[in-house]
ZAMARGU-4260 file (C-alpha; in steps of 0.2 Angstrom, whole numbers, plus 5000, padded with zeros to 4 digits):
<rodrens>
0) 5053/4799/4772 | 5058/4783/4783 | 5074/4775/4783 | 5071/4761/4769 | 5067/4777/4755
5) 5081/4787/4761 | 5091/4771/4757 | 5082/4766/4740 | 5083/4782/4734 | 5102/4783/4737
10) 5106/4769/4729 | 5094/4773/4716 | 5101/4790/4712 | 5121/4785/4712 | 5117/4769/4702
15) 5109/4780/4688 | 5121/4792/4687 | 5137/4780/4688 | 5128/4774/4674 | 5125/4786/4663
20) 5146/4793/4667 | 5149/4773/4661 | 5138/4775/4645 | 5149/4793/4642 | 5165/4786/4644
25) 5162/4767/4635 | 5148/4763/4626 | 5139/4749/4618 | 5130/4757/4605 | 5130/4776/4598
30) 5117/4785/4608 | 5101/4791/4598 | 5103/4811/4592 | 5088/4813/4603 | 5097/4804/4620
35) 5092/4820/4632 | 5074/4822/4627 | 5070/4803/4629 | 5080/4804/4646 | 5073/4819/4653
40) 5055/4814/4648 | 5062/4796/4655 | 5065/4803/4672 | 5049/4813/4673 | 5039/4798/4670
45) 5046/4788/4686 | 5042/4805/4695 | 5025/4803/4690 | 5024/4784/4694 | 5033/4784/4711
50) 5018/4800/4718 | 5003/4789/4710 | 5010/4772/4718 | 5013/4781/4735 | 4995/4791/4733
55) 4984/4775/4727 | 4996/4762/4739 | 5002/4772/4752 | 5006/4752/4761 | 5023/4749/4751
60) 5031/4730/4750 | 5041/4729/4767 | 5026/4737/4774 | 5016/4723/4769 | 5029/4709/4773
65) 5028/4718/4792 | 5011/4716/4793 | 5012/4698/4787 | 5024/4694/4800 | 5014/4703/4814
70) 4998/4693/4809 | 5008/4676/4804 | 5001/4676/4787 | 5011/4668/4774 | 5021/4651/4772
75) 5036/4658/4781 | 5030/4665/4795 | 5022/4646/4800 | 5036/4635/4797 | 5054/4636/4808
80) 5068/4642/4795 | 5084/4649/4796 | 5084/4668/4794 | 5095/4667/4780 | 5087/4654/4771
85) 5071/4661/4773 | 5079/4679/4766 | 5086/4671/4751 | 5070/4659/4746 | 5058/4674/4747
90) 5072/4686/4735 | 5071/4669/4721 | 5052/4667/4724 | 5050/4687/4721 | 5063/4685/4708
95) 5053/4671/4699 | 5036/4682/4702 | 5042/4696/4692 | 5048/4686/4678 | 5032/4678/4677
100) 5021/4692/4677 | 5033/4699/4663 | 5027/4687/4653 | 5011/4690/4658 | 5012/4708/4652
105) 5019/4702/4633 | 5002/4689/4632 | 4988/4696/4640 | 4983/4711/4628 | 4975/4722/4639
110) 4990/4720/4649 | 5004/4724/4634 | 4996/4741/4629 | 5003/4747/4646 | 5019/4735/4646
115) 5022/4742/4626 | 5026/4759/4634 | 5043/4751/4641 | 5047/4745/4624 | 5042/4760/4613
120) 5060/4769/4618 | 5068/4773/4601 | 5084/4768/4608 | 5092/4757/4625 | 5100/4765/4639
125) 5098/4768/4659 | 5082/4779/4657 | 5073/4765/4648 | 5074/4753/4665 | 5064/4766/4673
130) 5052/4770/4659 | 5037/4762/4663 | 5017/4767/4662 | 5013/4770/4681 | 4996/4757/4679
135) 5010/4745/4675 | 5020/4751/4692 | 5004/4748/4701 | 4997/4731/4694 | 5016/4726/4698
140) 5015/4733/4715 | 4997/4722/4719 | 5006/4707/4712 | 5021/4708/4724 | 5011/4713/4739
145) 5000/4697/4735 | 5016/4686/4733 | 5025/4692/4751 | 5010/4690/4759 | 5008/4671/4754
150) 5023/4669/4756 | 5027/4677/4772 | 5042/4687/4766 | 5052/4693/4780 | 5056/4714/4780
155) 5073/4713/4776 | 5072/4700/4763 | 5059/4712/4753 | 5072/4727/4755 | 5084/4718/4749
160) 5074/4711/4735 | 5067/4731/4731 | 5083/4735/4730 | 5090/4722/4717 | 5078/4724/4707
165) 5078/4743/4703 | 5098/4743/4704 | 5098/4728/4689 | 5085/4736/4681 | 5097/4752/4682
170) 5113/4740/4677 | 5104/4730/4661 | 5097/4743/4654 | 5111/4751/4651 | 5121/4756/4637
175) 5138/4750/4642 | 5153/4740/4635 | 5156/4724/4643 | 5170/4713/4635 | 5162/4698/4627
180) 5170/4684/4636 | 5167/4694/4652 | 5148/4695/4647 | 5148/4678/4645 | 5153/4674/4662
185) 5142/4687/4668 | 5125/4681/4663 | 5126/4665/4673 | 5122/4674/4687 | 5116/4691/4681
190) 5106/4697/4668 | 5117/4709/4658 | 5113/4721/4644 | 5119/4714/4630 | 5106/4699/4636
195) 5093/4711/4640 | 5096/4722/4625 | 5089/4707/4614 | 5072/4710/4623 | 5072/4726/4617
200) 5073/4723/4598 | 5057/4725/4585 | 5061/4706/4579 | 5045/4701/4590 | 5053/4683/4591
205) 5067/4694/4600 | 5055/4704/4611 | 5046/4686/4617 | 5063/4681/4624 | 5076/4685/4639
210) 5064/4692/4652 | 5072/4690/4667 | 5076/4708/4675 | 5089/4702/4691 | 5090/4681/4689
215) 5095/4674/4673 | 5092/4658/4676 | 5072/4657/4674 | 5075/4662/4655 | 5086/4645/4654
220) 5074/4635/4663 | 5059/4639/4654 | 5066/4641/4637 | 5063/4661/4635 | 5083/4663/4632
225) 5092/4672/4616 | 5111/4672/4618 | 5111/4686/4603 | 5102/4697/4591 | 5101/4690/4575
230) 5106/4708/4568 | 5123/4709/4579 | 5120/4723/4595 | 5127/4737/4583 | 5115/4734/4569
235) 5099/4728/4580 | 5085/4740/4580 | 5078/4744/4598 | 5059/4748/4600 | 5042/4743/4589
240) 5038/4743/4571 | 5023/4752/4575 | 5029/4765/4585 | 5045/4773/4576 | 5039/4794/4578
245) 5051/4805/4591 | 5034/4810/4598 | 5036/4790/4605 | 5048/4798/4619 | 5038/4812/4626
250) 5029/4810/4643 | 5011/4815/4639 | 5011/4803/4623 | 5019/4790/4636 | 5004/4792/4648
255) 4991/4792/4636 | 4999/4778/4624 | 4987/4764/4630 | 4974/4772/4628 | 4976/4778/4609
260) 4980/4763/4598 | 4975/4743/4593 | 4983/4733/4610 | 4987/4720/4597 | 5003/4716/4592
265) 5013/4715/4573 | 5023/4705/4569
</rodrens>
């Protein structure tokens, strides 16, 4: 394992567990009577993601940015920037890439069978920023190699993008008190989880809203923002109508959901 997993799975593993102690000691919302089996089966689904993406794209992002760079591919690696700039462009471009295809994911059907696992969770909390189907994982992974390498993303600005985006992942998923007038504050430059939280309701006007993961800023530009649920945070209903069974949280039913039921959408 090279340096950059050693360090992504660090930051990974404290940020989840200072999570889950934070959701222990104050949180948001009362925690489903089914909490450890939806986590555990949670956890074991990123397992399972993380050895498919590593075994059917062994090149990981930085990887690909250092290829660009050593080939000159890529808009940045032709045009004279400053370092810094160039780091902070490529993070909002990556940044901007993700909350497209997220939209993506909730129109194209083919595409929402797989992203609907995600939102199948009976309930919100750390586990469900990692709960995702691991085609999703690789499509996601094929878009952001394509994006760094037109682009020309230097390495360190894709690290640091990698990072970001699993660690807010982590933090808005989470079920965790935030003062309100904190909040508030908060989601002009970070997506929160009582923003995110909205995304997760079975209101599907709800669901189509809020889908930034690191930037809040592209839900305000485009229009996709909700500043509440219309049920209150306490009284919204997290999931799908169409998928309200315990056996929604177990990992074999997770992997073969796609595959099982109509990829359209209710109302």
């Amino acid at each position: 394992m090279n340096a950059e997993n050693i360090l992504r799975l660090g930051i990974f593993s404290v940020l989840l567990l200072a999570m889950m102690l934070w959701e222990a000691i104050s949180p948001r919302r009362k925690a489903a009577a089914i909490l450890w089996r939806r986590r555990i089966n949670n956890i074991a689904l990123i397992v399972v993601d993380t050895w498919l993406l590593r075994l059917i794209i062994p090149v990981a992002a930085a990887g690909a940015a250092e290829i660009s760079a050593r080939n000159g591919w890529g808009l940045f690696n032709q045009w004279q920037l400053p370092d810094v700039l160039v780091i902070i462009l490529s993070v909002v471009f990556l940044d901007l890439l993700i909350y497209g295809q997220h939209i993506v994911f909730h129109k194209v059907p083919v595409l929402w069978r797989l992203h609907r696992v995600h939102h199948t969770d009976l309930d919100f909390d750390v586990t469900t920023g990692i709960r995702f189907h691991p085609f999703e994982i690789i499509l996601s992974m094929c878009i952001k190699l394509a994006g760094i390498i037109l682009i020309g993303a230097p390495v360190a600005a894709v690290i640091i993008f990698e990072i970001l985006l699993s660690s807010t992942s982590l933090f808005n998923h989470s079920n965790i008190y935030i003062p309100e007038p904190l909040d508030r504050i908060l989601r002009f430059f970070i997506v929160t989880p009582d923003m995110h939280r909205v995304h997760h309701s079975v209101i599907r006007t709800e669901t189509d809203s809020n889908y930034g993961f690191n930037l809040p800023w592209w839900d305000r530009v485009f229009g996709t923002y909700r500043a509440q649920p219309q049920a209150g945070h306490l009284g919204m209903t997290i999931g799908l109508k169409e998928f309200r069974d315990s056996s929604a949280v177990d990992i074999i039913w997770l992997l073969v959901q796609p595959f099982m039921l109509s990829g359209k959408r209710s109302d």
